[in-house]
Each structure stands twice: as structure tokens, then as C-alpha cells.
ZAVO-879958 format. One record per residue (C-alpha): residue number from 1; residue in three letters; y negated, x negated, z. Coordinates in nm, 2 decimals. Last residue first. Layout:
FILUM  seq  type      c2      c1      c3
FILUM  NUM   ALA       Y       X       Z
...
END
This chain:
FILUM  seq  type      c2      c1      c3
FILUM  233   UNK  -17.39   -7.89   -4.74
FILUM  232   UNK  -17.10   -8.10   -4.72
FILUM  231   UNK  -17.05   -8.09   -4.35
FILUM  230   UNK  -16.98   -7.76   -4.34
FILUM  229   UNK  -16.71   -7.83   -4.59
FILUM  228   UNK  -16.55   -8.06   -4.38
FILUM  227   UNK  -16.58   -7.83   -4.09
FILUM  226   UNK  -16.38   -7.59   -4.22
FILUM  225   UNK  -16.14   -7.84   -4.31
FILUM  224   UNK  -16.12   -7.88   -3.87
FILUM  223   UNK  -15.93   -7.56   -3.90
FILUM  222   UNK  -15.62   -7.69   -4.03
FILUM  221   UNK  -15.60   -7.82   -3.63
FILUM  220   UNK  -15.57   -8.24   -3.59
FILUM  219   UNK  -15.72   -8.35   -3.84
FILUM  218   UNK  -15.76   -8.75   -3.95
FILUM  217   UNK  -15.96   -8.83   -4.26
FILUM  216   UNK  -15.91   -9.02   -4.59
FILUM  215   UNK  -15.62   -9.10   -4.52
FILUM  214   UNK  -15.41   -9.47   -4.57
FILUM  213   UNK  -15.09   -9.35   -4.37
FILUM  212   UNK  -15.21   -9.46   -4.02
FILUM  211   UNK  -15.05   -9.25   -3.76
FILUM  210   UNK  -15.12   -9.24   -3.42
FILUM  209   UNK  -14.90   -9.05   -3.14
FILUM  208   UNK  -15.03   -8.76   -3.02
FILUM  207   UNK  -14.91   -8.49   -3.24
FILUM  206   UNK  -15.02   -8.23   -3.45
FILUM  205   UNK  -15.17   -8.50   -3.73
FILUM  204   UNK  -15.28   -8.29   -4.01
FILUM  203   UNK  -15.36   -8.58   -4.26
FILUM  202   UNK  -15.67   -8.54   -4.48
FILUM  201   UNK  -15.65   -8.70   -4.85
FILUM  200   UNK  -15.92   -8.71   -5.07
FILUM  199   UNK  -15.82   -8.73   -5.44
FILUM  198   UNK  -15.80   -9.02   -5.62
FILUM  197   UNK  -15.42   -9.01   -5.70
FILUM  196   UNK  -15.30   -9.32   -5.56
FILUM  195   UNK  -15.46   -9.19   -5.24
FILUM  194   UNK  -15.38   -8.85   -5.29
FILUM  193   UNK  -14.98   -8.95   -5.34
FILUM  192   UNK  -14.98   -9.24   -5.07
FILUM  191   UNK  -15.14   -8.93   -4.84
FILUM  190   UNK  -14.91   -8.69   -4.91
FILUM  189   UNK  -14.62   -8.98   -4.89
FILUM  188   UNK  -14.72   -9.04   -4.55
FILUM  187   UNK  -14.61   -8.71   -4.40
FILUM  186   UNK  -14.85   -8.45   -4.29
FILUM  185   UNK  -15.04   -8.34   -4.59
FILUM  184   UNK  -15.41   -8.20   -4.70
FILUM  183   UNK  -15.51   -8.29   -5.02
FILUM  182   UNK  -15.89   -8.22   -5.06
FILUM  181   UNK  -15.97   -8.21   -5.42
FILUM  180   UNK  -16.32   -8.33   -5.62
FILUM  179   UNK  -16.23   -8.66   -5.69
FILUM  178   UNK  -15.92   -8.48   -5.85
FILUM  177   UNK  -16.20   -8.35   -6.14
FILUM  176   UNK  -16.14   -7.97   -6.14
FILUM  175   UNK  -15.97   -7.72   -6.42
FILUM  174   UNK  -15.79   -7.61   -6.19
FILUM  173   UNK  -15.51   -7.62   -6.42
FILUM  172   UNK  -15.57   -7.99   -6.53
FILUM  171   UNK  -15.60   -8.13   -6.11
FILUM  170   UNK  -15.30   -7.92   -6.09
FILUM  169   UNK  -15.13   -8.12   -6.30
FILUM  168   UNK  -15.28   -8.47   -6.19
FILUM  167   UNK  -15.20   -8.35   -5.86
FILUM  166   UNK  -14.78   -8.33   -5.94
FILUM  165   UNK  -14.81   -8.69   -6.16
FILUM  164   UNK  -14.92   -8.85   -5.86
FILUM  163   UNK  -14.58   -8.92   -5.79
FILUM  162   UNK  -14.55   -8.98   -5.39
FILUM  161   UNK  -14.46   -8.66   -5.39
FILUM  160   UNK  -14.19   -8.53   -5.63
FILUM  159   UNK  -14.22   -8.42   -6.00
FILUM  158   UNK  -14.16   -8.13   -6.20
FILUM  157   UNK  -14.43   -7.97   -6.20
FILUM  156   UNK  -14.36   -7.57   -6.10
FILUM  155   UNK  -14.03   -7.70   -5.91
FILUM  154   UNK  -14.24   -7.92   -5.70
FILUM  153   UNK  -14.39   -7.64   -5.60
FILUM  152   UNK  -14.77   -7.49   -5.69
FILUM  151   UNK  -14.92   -7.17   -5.56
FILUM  150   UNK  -15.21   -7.15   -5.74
FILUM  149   UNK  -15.48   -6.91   -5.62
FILUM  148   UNK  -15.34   -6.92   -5.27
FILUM  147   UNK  -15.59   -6.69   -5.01
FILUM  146   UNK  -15.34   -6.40   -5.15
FILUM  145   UNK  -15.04   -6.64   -5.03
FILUM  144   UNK  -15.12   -6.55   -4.70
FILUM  143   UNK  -14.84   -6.30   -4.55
FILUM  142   UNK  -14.60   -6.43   -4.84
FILUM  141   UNK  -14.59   -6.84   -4.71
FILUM  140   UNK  -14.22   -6.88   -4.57
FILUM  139   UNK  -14.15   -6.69   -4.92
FILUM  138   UNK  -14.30   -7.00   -5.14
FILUM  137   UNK  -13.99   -7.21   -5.07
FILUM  136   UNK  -13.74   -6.87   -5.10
FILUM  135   UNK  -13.83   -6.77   -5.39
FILUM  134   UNK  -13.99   -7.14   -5.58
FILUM  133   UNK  -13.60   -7.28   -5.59
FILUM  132   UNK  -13.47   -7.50   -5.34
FILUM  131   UNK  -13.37   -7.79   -5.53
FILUM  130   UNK  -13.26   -7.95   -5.29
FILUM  129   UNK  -13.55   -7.95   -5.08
FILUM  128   UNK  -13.89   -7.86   -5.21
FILUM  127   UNK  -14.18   -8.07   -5.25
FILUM  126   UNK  -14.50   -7.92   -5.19
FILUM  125   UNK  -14.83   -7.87   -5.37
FILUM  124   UNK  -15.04   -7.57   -5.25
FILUM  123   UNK  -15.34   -7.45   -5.37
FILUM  122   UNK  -15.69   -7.31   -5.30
FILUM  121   UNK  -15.98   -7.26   -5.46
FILUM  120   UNK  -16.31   -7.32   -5.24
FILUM  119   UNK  -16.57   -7.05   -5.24
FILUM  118   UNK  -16.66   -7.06   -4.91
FILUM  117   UNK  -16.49   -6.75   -4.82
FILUM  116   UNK  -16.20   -6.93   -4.97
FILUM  115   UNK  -16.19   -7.16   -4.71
FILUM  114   UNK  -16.25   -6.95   -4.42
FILUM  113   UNK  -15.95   -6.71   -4.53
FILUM  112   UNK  -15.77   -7.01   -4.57
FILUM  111   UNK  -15.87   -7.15   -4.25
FILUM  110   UNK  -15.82   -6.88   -4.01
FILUM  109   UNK  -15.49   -6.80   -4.17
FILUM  108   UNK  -15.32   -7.11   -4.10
FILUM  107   UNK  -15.46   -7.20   -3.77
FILUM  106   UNK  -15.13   -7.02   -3.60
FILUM  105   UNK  -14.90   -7.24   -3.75
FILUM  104   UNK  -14.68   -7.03   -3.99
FILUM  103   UNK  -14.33   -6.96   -3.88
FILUM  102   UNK  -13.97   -7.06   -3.92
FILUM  101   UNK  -13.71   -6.92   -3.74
FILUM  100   UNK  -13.45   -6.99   -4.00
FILUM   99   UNK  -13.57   -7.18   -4.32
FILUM   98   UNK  -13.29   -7.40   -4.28
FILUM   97   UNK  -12.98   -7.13   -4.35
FILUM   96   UNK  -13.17   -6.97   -4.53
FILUM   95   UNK  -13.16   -7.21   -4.83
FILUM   94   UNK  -12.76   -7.22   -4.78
FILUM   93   UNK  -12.70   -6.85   -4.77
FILUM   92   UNK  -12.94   -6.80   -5.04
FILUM   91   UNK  -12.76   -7.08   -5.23
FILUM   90   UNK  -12.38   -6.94   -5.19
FILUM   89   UNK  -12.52   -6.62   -5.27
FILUM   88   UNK  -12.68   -6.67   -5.59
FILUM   87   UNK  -12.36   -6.98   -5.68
FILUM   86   UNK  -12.11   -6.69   -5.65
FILUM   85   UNK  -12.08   -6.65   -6.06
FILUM   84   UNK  -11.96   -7.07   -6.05
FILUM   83   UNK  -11.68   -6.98   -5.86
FILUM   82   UNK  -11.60   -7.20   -5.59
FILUM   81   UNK  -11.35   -7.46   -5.57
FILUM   80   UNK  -11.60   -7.69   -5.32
FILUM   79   UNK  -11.63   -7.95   -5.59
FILUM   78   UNK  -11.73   -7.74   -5.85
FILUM   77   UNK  -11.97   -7.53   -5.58
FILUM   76   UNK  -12.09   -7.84   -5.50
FILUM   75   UNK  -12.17   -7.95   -5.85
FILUM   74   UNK  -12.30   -7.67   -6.00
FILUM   73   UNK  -12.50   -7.64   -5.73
FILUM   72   UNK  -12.68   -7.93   -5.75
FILUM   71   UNK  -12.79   -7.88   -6.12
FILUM   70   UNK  -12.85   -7.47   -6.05
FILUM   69   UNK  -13.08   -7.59   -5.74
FILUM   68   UNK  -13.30   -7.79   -6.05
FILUM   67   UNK  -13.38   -8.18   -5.94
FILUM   66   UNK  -13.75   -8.25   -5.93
FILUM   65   UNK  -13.87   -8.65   -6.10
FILUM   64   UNK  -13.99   -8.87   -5.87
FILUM   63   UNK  -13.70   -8.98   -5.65
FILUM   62   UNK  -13.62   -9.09   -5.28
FILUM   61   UNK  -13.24   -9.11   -5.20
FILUM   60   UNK  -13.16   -9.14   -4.83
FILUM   59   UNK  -13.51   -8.93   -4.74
FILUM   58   UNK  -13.48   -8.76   -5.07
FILUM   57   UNK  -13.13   -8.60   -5.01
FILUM   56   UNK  -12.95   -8.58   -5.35
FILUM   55   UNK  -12.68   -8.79   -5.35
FILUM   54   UNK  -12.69   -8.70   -4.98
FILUM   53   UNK  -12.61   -8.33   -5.11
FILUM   52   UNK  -12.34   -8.39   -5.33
FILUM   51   UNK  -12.14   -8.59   -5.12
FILUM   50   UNK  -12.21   -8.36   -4.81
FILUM   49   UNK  -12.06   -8.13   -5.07
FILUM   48   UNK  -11.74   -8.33   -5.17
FILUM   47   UNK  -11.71   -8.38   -4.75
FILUM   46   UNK  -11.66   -8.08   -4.70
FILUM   45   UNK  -11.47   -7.96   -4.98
FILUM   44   UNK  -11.19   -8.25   -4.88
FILUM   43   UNK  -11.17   -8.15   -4.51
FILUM   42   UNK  -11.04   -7.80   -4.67
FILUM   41   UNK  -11.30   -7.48   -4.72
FILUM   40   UNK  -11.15   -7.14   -4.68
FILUM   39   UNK  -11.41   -6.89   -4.85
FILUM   38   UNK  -11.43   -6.56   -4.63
FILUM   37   UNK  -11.80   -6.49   -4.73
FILUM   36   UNK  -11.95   -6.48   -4.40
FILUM   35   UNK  -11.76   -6.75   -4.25
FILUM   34   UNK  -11.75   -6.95   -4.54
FILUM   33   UNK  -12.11   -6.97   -4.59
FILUM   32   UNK  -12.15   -7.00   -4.20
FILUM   31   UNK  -11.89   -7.36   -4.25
FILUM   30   UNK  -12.13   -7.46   -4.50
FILUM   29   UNK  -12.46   -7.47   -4.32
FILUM   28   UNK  -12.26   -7.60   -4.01
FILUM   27   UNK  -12.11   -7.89   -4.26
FILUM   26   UNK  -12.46   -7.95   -4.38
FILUM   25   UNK  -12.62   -7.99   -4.02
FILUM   24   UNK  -12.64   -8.35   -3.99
FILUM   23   UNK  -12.77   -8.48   -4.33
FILUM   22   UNK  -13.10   -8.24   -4.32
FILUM   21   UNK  -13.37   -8.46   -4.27
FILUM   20   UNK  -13.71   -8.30   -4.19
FILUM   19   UNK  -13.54   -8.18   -3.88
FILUM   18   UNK  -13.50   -7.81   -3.83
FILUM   17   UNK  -13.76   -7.61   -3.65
FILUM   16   UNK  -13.97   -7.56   -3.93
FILUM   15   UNK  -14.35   -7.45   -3.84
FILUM   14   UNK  -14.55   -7.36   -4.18
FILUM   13   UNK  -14.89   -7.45   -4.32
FILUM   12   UNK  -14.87   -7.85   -4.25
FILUM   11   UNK  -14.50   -7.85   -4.10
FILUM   10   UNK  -14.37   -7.77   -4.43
FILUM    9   UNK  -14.65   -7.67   -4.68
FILUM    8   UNK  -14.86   -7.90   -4.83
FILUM    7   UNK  -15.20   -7.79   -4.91
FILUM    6   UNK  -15.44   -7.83   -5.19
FILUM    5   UNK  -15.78   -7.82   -5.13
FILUM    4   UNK  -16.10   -7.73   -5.39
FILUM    3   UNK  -16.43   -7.79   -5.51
FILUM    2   UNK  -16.51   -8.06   -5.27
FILUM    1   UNK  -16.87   -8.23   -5.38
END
């Protein structure tokens, strides 16, 4: 019996209108740093941070293991000629820069609060981007993290999606057999990871087009996990 589900969170809880892969708009990111704090970037700093950055970018450069945002930026700011005591500003900058008119998908709520009505503990694995750290990743969530009983990152396990690694940690917190947890993803390497894992995955599929990633089960609105649990009894 499901004891619990675990939720990615970009473009399964929360709405990002930038693409998944970030490669074109690092200069722009860069170029409103300098704007707003008057730094005077060459050719030569612009392309040692897209440098940086692609090295890396997990859709060019997958890995298992999570990268720290003070490793990254050490580098880019190094190779941008910036001092090393502006790297909190430079990275907010940076980080919100991409999270810009974000939103949560309006079935969000719904289902956690149906969820843990039920009695289900909830969590959230997700894999942040360059390092971004657990502040500004877990902020895009704030207006329903109380539903969240462990709001998990990449950053709070130290490993990256497909790893199984990630649910085998949370699967030890819980304190709940991973046969027992509902993964819920959109990309393929949430379902690869449950899979692997032994957990049951359920794709959030928003779109029309099909998509076979090895899941356990197909949704199409979060709230069709209430329905899972229903189902259950």
C-alpha cells in the first residue's frame, strides 16, 4: 500500500517559462548582472562563463553526483574578474534571472492538501540547476510547502536524477519501504530513477503528444493521485 509520494518540482509542481536548457540565455543573464551592478564584461568574460556553465549544464553534461553554486561560482566570477565577496548578488541575480514569472500549476494545491488529508507524507526530490542552492529552488514552492513534510533537493542528497541514490535517502528518512512511494516526474529520468529505484513512478504528462518513459502510470492533472489512492482502499 502507498504510504507516501514524492514530487518533482519544475514543470510537475511549478510552471517555468524558460526552457529546460538554459545554454541560450546565459549572456542575457549576464549582461542584466552587469547592468544592474555596473560590472563591464569583455567578449572574453562572456564566453569564460558560458564556459563554466556548459561544463556544468546537465542536459550537455549529465552527472550523478550535485555540484555546490559556491564551486561554480568561484569559477565564473574568477573568470569574469569579479570579486569573490560579490558572489551573493551575482548568484541571486543569476538564479532569478530563470525563475522569473514562474508559477504553480493550478492542481497543485488541490492535491497536496488532498493527499495529506489522506494521510500520505509528502516530499519533493528535485534536481537543481547549477547549483542553485535550496533558497531560491524550494522558494517557487513557499505558498504549499506546509503540505511538504520533507522538502528534499538535490543539494540535501547529493546526487542527481537518474541516481537512485536520491530516493534511497528519502526512502531511510521516511522511514518507508520505496515499494511503498509514488514518484511523480515529468521528464524521463524521474521515471528511469523510480524505476531503477523500485518505487512507483507516475508521469504528469500536460501535453498531447505520447511519452513512454517506462512509468508506472500516465496522469495528466496532479489531481488524478487522488484517485490513486482512492483506488487503494
Amino acid at each position: 500500500m502507498f504510504q507516501a509520494v514524492v514530487f518533482d518540482i519544475g514543470q510537475t509542481l511549478v510552471d517555468y517559462k524558460k526552457p529546460m536548457n538554459w545554454s541560450k540565455l546565459y549572456r542575457p543573464a549576464f549582461e542584466q548582472i552587469a547592468e544592474k551592478f555596473h560590472y563591464h564584461f569583455s567578449e572574453v568574460h562572456y564566453q569564460n562563463a558560458g564556459d563554466v556553465l556548459t561544463r556544468y549544464n546537465t542536459r550537455i553534461n549529465p552527472r550523478d553526483r550535485e555540484v555546490s553554486s559556491a564551486q561554480i561560482f568561484t569559477e565564473i566570477l574568477r573568470g569574469m574578474d569579479i570579486n569573490l565577496e560579490d558572489m551573493e548578488q551575482v548568484k541571486e541575480s543569476f538564479y532569478t534571472y530563470f525563475r522569473q514569472d514562474c508559477s504553480l500549476f493550478p492542481d497543485v494545491e488541490p492535491t497536496l492538501k488532498g493527499l495529506t488529508g489522506k494521510g500520505i507524507k509528502l516530499a519533493t526530490l528535485s534536481d537543481v540547476a547549477y547549483g542553485m542552492d535550496n533558497a531560491y529552488a524550494l522558494a517557487d514552492i513557499a505558498s504549499v510547502i506546509r503540505y511538504i513534510e520533507y522538502p528534499f533537493t538535490s543539494n540535501d542528497t547529493g546526487y542527481r536524477k537518474s541516481c537512485t541514490k536520491s530516493l534511497e535517502i528519502l526512502s531511510e528518512k521516511m522511514q518507508i519501504n520505496i515499494s511503498d512511494i509514488v514518484f511523480a516526474g515529468d521528464e524521463e529520468k524521474d521515471m528511469v530513477c523510480a524505476k531503477n529505484a523500485g518505487a512507483y513512478g507516475v508521469l504528469i504528462n500536460r501535453e498531447e503528444a505520447l511519452k513512454n518513459y517506462g512509468q508506472a502510470r500516465t496522469i495528466h492533472t496532479l489531481t488524478e493521485l487522488l484517485l490513486l489512492f482512492d483506488a487503494e482502499k
